[in-house]
C-alpha positions in Angstrom: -25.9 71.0 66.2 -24.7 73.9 68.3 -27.0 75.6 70.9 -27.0 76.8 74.4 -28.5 75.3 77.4 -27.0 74.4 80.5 -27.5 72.1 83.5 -27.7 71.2 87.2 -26.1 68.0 87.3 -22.2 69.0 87.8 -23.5 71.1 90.8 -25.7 68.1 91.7 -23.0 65.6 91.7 -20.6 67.5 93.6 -23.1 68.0 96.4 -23.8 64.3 96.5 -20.2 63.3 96.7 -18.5 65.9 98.7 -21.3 67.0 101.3 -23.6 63.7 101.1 -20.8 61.6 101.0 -22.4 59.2 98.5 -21.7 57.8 95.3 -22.8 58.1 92.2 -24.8 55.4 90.9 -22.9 53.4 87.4 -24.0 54.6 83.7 -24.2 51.0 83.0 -27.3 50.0 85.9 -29.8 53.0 84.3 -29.3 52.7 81.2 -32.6 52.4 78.7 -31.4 49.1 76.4 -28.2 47.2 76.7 -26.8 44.1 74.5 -24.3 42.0 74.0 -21.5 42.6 70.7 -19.0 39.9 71.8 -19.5 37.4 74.7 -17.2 36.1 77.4 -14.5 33.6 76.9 -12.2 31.7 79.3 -8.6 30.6 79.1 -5.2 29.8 81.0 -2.7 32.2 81.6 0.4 31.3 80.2 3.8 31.9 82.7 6.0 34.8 81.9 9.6 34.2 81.2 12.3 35.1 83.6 15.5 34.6 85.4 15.4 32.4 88.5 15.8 35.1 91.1 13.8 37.7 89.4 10.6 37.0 91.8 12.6 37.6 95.0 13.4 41.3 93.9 9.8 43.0 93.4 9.2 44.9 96.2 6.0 46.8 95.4 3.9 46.6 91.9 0.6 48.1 90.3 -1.7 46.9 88.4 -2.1 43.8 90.2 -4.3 42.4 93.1 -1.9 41.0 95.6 1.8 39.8 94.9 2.6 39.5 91.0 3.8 35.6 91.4 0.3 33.8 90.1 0.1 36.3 87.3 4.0 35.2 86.3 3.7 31.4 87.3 1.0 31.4 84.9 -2.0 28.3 85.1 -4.8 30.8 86.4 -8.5 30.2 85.3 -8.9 33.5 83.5 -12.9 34.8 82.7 -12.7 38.0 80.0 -15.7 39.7 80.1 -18.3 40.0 77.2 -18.0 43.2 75.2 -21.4 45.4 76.0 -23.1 48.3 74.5 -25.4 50.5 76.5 -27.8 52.9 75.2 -28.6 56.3 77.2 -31.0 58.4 76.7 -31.0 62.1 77.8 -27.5 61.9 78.5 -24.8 64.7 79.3 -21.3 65.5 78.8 -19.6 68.4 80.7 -16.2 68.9 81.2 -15.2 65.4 81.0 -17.8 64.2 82.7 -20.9 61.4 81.8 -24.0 62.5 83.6 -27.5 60.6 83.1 -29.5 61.5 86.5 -27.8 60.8 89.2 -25.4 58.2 87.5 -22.1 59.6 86.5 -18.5 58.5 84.8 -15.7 60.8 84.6 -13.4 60.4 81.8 -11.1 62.4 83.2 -10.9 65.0 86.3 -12.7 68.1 85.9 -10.3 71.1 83.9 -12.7 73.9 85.3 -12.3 74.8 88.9 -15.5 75.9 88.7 -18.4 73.7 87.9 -19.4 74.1 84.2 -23.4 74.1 83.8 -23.8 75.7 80.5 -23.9 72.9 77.3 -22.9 74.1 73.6 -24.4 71.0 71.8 -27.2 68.9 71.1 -26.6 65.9 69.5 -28.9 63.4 68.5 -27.4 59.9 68.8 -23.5 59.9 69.7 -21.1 57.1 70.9 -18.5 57.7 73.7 -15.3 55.5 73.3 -13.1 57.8 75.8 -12.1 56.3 79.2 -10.6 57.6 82.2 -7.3 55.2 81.7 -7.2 56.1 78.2 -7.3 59.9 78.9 -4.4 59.6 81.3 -2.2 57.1 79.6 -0.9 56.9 75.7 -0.5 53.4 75.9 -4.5 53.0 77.1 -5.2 55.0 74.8 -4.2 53.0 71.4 -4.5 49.4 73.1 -8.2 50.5 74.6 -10.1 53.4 73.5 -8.7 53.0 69.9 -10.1 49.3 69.6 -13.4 50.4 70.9 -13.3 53.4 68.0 -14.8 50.8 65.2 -17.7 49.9 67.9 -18.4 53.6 68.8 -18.4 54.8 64.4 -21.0 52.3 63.9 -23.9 53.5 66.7 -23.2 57.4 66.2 -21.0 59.9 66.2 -18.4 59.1 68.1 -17.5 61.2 70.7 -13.9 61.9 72.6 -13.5 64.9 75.5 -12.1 67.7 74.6 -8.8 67.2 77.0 -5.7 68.5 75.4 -3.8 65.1 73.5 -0.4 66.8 72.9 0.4 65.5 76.5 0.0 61.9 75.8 3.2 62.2 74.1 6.6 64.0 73.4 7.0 63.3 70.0 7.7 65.5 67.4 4.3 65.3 65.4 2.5 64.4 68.6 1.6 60.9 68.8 -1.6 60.7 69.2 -2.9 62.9 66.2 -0.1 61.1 64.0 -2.4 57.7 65.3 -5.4 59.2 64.6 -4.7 60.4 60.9 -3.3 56.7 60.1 -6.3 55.0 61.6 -9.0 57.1 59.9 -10.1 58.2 63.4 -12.2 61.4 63.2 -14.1 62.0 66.5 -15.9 64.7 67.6 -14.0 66.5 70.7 -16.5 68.4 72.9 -16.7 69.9 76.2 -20.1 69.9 76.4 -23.1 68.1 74.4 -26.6 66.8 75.7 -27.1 63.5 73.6 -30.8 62.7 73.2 -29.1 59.0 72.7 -25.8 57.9 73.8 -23.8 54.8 73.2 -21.2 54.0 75.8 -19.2 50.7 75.9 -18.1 48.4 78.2 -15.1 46.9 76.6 -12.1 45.7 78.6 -12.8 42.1 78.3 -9.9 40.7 76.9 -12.2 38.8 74.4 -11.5 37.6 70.9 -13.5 40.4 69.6 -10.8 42.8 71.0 -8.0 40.5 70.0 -9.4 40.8 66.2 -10.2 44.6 66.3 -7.1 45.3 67.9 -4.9 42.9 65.2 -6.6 45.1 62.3 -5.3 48.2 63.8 -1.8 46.9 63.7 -2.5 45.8 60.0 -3.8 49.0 58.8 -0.9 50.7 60.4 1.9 48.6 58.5 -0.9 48.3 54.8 1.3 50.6 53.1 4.5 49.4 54.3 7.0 46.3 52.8 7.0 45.0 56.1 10.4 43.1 56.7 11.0 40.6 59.9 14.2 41.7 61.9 15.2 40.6 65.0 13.6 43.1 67.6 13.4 46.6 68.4 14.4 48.8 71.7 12.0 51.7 72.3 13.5 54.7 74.4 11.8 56.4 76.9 13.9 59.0 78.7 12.3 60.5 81.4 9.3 60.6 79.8 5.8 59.9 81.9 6.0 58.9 85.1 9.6 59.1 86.7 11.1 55.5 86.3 14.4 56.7 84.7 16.9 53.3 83.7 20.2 55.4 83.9 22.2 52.6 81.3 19.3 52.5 79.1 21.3 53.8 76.8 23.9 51.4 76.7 21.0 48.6 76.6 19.5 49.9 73.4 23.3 50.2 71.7 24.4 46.5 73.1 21.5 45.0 71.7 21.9 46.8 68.4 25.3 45.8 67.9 25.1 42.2 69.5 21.8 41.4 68.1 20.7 43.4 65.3 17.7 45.3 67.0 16.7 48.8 65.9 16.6 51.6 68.5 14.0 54.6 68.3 13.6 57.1 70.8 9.4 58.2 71.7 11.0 61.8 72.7 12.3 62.4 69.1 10.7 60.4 66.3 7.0 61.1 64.9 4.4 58.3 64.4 5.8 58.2 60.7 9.6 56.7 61.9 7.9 54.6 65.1 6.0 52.6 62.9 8.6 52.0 59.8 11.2 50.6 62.6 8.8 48.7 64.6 7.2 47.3 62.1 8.5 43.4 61.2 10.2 43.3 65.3 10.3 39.9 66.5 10.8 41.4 69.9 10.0 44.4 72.1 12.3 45.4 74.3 12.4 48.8 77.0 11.2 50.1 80.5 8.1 49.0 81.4 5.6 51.6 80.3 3.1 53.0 77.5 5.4 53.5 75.1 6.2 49.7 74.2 2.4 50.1 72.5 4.3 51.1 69.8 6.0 48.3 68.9 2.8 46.1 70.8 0.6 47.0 68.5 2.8 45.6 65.8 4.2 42.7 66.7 3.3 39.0 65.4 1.8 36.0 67.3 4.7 33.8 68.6 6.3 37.6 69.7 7.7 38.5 72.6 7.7 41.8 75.2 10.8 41.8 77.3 9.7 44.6 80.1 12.7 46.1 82.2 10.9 46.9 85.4 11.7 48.9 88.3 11.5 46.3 91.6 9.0 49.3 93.7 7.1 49.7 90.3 6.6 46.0 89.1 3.6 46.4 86.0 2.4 43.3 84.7 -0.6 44.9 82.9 1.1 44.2 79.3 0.9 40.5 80.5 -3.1 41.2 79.0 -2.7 41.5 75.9 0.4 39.1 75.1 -1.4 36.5 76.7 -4.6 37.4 74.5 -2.5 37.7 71.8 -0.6 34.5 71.7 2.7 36.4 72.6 5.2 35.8 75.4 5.5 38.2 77.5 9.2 38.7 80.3 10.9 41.0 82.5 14.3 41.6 84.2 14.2 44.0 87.6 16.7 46.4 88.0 18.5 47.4 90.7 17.9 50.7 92.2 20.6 53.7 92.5 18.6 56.8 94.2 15.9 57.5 92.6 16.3 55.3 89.2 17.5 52.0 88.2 19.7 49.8 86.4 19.8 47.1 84.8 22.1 44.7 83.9 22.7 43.7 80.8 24.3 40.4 81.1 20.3 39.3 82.5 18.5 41.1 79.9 20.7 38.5 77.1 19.7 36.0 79.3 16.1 36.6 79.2 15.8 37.1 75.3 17.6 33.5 75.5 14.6 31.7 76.9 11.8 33.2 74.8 11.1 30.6 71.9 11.8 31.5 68.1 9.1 32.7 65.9 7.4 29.3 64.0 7.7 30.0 60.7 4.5 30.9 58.8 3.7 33.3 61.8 
């Protein structure tokens, strides 16, 4: 329903955090009813695959708590939190922004410089599955906030910010529409609303309830395909995202396709249409470390592999997640930095795809 009424809680919260100093109390500790959709589960983490001397060359990384080695050596007690639902009443979105009192969550960084108190909609029960990481990154985006769509349909309208998504990615369609389409995802993109109930999700548990959600994406992605195993598939990135340009990747992608039968696609050319036919069936994902493997993720069989080529100041394990969830091996082969980008060589990259194991057949 559209109307017009505004509020004081933008100006509120930037007067506790920039003046007061303080912050902002979590959604999840006042809101009116919470319970449980999935609960916790434990396992080991499996090791990653990778040359002998691979360890010795990371020389900074993200995504991880301390030096990569434990998450590589593999054996850690690992706990993935239960999957919750919280309900909210009298709850607020503005300009990308969760407000219930003086609890907050931003899904993104405010667009307007100036705070924006007016609201254009009221809507009676909705259900947010947008998050910060998902906002920012394409590859959050499918492998999060579109396995917590399903979740966020069934309590209410579900509910996205209304952030530009041409820039999550450079193809030709834009990706993230061409997703959407295919998945039967039809949220409602506002910049303002009041929710007299809201449903927001706490979902990153890498639980079996996200390992089942996210395997029926994949299958309703490749349903009206003939899907075919071939041997792998090497996604191009360019320059796209953040700058972590491999300066032979080129000659990587062409070497693997004439040695070893992979397909090559390239994010900054082909539309959702093309990334999914050539994906679909890899054995193996191959490319720089980065948000566009999701593509070929998010289609891959158990017994899979991800081979990540990883710049050593940039080391990323966070893909680790969902092979190990997903019963798929994940490795990586550092490259060796000239100026500001990276190569890598592609005697080590063979040698790599050499340890992973075969896929056993009936998987």
């Amino acid at each position: 329903m559209l109307a017009i009424m505004w509020s004081a809680l933008p100006l509120a919260d930037i007067v506790r955090r920039r003046i007061l100093k303080a912050e902002a109390r979590s959604l999840f500790e006042v809101a009116d009813r919470q319970w449980e959709i999935a609960p916790k589960q434990e396992t080991t983490t499996p090791p990653a695959y990778c040359l002998p001397n691979q360890l010795d060359r990371i020389v900074d990384w993200i995504f991880s708590q301390g030096h990569p080695r434990q998450v590589v050596a593999g054996g850690t007690h690992a706990v993935h939190a239960a999957t919750r639902a919280f309900l909210l009443k009298d709850a607020y979105l503005i300009d990308g922004v969760i407000y219930k009192g003086n609890a907050t969550a931003y899904l993104h960084h405010r667009i307007k410089r100036v705070p924006q108190l007016d609201v254009e909609h009221v809507i009676d029960r909705g259900s947010v599955y947008s998050t910060f990481p998902g906002n920012r990154y394409f590859g959050q985006w499918l492998m999060d906030d579109c396995v917590t769509y399903p979740l966020a349909a069934a309590e209410g309208t579900p509910v996205s910010t209304a952030q530009p998504i041409a820039r999550h990615s450079p193809g030709r369609e834009g990706h993230t529409p061409g997703y959407e389409q295919r998945l039967g995802m039809r949220p409602s993109r506002l910049a303002s609303a009041y929710f007299r109930e809201l449903v927001i999700f706490d979902d990153v548990g890498q639980n079996e309830s996200k390992r089942a959600r996210w395997g029926a994406l994949g299958q309703k992605l490749v349903a009206p395909l003939d899907v075919k195993p071939h041997p792998g598939v090497f996604i191009i990135r360019g320059g796209t995202g953040e700058r972590r340009v491999l300066k032979n990747e080129l000659e990587i992608a062409e070497h693997l396709r004439a040695k070893r039968g992979f397909r090559v696609v390239d994010v900054r050319e082909a539309d959702v249409a093309t990334l999914i036919q050539t994906c679909a069936g890899a054995q193996t994902v191959v490319g720089v470390e980065g948000s566009h493997l999701i593509h070929g993720i998010v289609l891959l069989p158990e017994g899979g592999s991800v081979l990540t080529l990883q710049p050593p100041k940039r080391f990323c394990p966070i893909l680790k997640d969902l092979t190990d969830r997903d019963r798929q091996n994940f490795g990586f082969v550092l490259g060796t930095p000239e100026g500001d980008d990276l190569v890598v060589d592609v005697t080590e990259v063979e040698r790599t795809l050499d340890l992973f194991p075969a896929i056993r057949s009936g998987q």
